[in-house]
NUZARO-259683 format. One record per atom (N, C-alpha, C): residue in one letter; x, y, z. Coordinates in steps of 0.02 Angstrom, whole numbers, plus 50000, padded with zeros to 5 digits. Example, Ala and Ser with C-alpha at 12.3 -4.5 7.8 and 13.67 -1.06 7.14 Angstrom:
2
a506604971650390a506154977550390a506604983550390s506424988850354s506844994750357s506455000250394
END
This chain:
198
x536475385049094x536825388449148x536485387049214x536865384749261x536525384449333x536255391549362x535855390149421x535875393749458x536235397349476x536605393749521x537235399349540x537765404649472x537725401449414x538235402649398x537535411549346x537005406249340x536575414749331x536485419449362x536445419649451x536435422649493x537245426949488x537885423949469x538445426849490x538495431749399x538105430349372x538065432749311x537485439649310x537015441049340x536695444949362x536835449749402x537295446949459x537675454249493x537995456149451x538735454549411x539015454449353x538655461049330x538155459249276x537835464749232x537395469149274x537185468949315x536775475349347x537535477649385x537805475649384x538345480649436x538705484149385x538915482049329x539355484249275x538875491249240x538145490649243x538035496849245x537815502649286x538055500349362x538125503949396x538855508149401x539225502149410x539885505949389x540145509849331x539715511149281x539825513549232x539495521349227x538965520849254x538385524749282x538795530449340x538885526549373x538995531949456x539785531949455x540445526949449x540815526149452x541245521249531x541815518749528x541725513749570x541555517549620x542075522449660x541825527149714x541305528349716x540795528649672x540195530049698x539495523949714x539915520049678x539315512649705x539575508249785x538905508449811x539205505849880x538855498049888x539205494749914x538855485349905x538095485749930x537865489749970x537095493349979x536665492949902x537365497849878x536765500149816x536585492849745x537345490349759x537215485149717x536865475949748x536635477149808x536235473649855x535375476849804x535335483649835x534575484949811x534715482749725x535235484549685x535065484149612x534815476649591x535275471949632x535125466149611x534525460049631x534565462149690x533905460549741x534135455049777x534945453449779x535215446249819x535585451249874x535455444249925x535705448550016x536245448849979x536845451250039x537475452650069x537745446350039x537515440750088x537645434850091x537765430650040x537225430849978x537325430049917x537795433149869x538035439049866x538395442549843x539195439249874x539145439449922x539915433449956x540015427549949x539365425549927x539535419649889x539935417749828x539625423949800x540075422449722x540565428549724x540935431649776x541345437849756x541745439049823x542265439149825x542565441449902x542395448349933x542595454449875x542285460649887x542065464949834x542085472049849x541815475949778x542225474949716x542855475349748x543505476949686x543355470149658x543115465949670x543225459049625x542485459749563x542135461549601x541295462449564x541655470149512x541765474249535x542015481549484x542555478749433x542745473849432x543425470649388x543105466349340x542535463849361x542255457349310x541685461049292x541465465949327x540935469349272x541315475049242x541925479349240x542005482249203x542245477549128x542485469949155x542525466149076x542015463949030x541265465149074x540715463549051x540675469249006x540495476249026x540485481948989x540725481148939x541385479948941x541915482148858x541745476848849x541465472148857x541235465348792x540635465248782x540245468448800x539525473948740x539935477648715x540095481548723x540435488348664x540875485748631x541495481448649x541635478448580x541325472948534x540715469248564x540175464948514x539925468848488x539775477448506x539305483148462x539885484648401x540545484848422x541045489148375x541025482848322x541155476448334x541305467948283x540845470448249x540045469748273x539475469948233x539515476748173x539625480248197x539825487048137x540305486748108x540855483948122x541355482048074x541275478148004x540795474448034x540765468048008x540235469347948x539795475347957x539405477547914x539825482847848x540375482547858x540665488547805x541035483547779x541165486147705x541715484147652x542215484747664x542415492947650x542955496047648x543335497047703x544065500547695x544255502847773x543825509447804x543975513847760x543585520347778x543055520247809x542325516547787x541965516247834x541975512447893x542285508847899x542525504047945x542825507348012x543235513347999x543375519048037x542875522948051x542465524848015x541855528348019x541445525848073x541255519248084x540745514048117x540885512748180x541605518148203x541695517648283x541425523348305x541165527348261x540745535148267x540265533148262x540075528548237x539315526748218x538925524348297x539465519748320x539155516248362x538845519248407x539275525648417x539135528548482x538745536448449x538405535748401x538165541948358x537635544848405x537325541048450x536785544548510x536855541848581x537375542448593x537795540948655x537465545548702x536855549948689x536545552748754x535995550548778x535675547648713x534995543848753x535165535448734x535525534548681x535625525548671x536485524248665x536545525348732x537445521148707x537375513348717x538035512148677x538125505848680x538325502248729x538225505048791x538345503248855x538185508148902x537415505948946x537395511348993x537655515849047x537855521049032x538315525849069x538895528148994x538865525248948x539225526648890x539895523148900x540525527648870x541175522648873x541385519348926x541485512748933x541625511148991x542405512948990x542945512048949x543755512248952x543575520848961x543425525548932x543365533748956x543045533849029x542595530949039x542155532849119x542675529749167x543025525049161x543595521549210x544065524349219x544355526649143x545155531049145x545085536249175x544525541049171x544315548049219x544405549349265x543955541749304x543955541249379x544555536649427x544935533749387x545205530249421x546245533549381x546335538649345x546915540749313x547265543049416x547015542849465x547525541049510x547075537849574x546665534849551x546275530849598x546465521149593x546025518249582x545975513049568x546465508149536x546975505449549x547685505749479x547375497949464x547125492549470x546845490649440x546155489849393x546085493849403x545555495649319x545605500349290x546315504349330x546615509649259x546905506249234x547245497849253x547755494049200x547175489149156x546475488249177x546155486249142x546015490949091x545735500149102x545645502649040x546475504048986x546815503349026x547555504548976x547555498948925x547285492548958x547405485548909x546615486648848x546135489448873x545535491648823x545815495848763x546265501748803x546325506748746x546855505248681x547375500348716x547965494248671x547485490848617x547075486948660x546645483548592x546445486048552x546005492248575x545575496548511x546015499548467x546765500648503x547225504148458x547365499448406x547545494048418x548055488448387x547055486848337x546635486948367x545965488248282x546195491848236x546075498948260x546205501448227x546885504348164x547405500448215x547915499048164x547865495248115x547705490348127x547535484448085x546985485148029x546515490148053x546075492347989x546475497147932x546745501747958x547245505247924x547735504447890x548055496647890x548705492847866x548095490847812x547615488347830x547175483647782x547075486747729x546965494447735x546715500847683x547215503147639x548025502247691x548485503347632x548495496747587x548535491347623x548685484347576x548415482447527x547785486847536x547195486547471x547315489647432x547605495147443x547605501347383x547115507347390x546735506347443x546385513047469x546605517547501x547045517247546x547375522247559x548195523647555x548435530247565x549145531947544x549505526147606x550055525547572x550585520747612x551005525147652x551035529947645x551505536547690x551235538447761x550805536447771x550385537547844x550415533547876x550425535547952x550705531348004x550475529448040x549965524148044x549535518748075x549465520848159x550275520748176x550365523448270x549805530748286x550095536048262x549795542348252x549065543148240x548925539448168x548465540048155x547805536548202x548035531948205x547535526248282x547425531448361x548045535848362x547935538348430x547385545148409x547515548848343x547015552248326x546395551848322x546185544448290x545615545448286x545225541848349x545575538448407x545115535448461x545115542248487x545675547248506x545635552948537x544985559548522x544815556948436x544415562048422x543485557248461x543675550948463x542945547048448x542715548848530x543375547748591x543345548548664x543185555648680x543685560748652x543485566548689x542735567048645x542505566648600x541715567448566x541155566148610x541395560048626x540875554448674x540825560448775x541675560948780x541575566448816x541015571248818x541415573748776x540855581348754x540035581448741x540055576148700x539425573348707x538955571248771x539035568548803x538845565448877x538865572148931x539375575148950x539425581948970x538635587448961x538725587448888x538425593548870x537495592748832x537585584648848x536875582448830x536545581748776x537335581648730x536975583448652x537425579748620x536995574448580x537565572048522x537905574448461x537855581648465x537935585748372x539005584148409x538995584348482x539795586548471x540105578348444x539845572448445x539995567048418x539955565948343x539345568648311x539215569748243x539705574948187x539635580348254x540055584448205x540835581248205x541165577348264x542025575048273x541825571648223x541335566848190x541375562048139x541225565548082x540955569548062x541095574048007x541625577147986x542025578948040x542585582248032x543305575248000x543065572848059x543675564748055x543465561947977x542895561647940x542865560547884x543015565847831x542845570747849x543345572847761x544145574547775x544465574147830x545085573547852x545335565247799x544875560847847x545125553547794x545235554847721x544805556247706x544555559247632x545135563647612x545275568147625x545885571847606x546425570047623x546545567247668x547345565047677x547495556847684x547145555547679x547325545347701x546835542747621x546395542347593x546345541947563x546515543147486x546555537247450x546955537947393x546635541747333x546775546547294x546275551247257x546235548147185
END
């Protein structure tokens, strides 16, 4: 990798966890000047303005957290835990998330649900993918024979990112990971009793 193209890769990731951290409104090209340690000047080199640097580092973010989610996937057999391992990832999301400042598609949709409309259409296209995972793990579980065929992949996908987001919420909020542990305790014997085949 050249120079330049490490240098435009370095604002990139120190800015992506600033923006993740403070949110875009709150990072000013100042702050991501001191984070990175390149002038003004340098920073215009590789970027016209903030919104272009907040757009390519919020894609940096969600591609750690989904190389953290592949890597845990990729460690389970079954479907069930496989569902389980999007709780996992983020099981101490107060002192080690998988991306500093924690969710990047939750910390974006928050701040930007009537701010920013391009990187609320970037977290809308995050939350599609993880859905269309998690569908796809769930088709895989009926096709196997692990779980009931009567359950509905749509529903069920919006349930359980809804239980993993508001967790991660609650969690981050309140400084404590038991409210992430316990949504994954709960989300597992739910699987267990109703999606799973007895």
């Amino acid at each position: 990798m050249r120079k330049g193209e490490q240098t435009r890769e370095r604002i990139i990731q120190q800015s992506a966890a600033l923006f993740n951290t403070h949110g875009y409104a709150g990072v000013s090209l100042n702050e991501i000047i001191q984070s990175t340690g390149i002038q003004k000047g340098g920073i215009y080199r590789h970027f016209s303005n903030k919104d272009e640097i907040a757009l390519e580092a919020y894609d940096f973010a969600v591609s750690v957290v989904r190389s953290k989610f592949n890597a845990a996937l990729a460690e389970k057999k079954s479907a069930y835990e496989r569902l389980i391992s999007f709780f996992e990832v983020y099981s101490n999301v107060v002192d080690n998330p998988p991306f500093t400042g924690g969710c990047p598609m939750l910390n974006t949709a928050v701040e930007n649900d009537d701010g920013h409309p391009l990187l609320l259409e970037k977290a809308k296209r995050t939350l599609d993918s993880m859905k269309q995972t998690v569908k796809d793990i769930l088709r895989q579980g009926m096709e196997n024979g692990e779980f009931r065929t009567d359950a509905d992949p749509d529903s069920l996908s919006t349930f359980l990112i809804a239980s993993l987001e508001g967790s991660i919420m609650l969690s981050k909020l309140d400084g404590n990971n038991q409210h992430i542990r316990d949504t994954a305790e709960h989300v597992s014997k739910y699987l267990k009793l109703f999606l799973l085949k007895q």
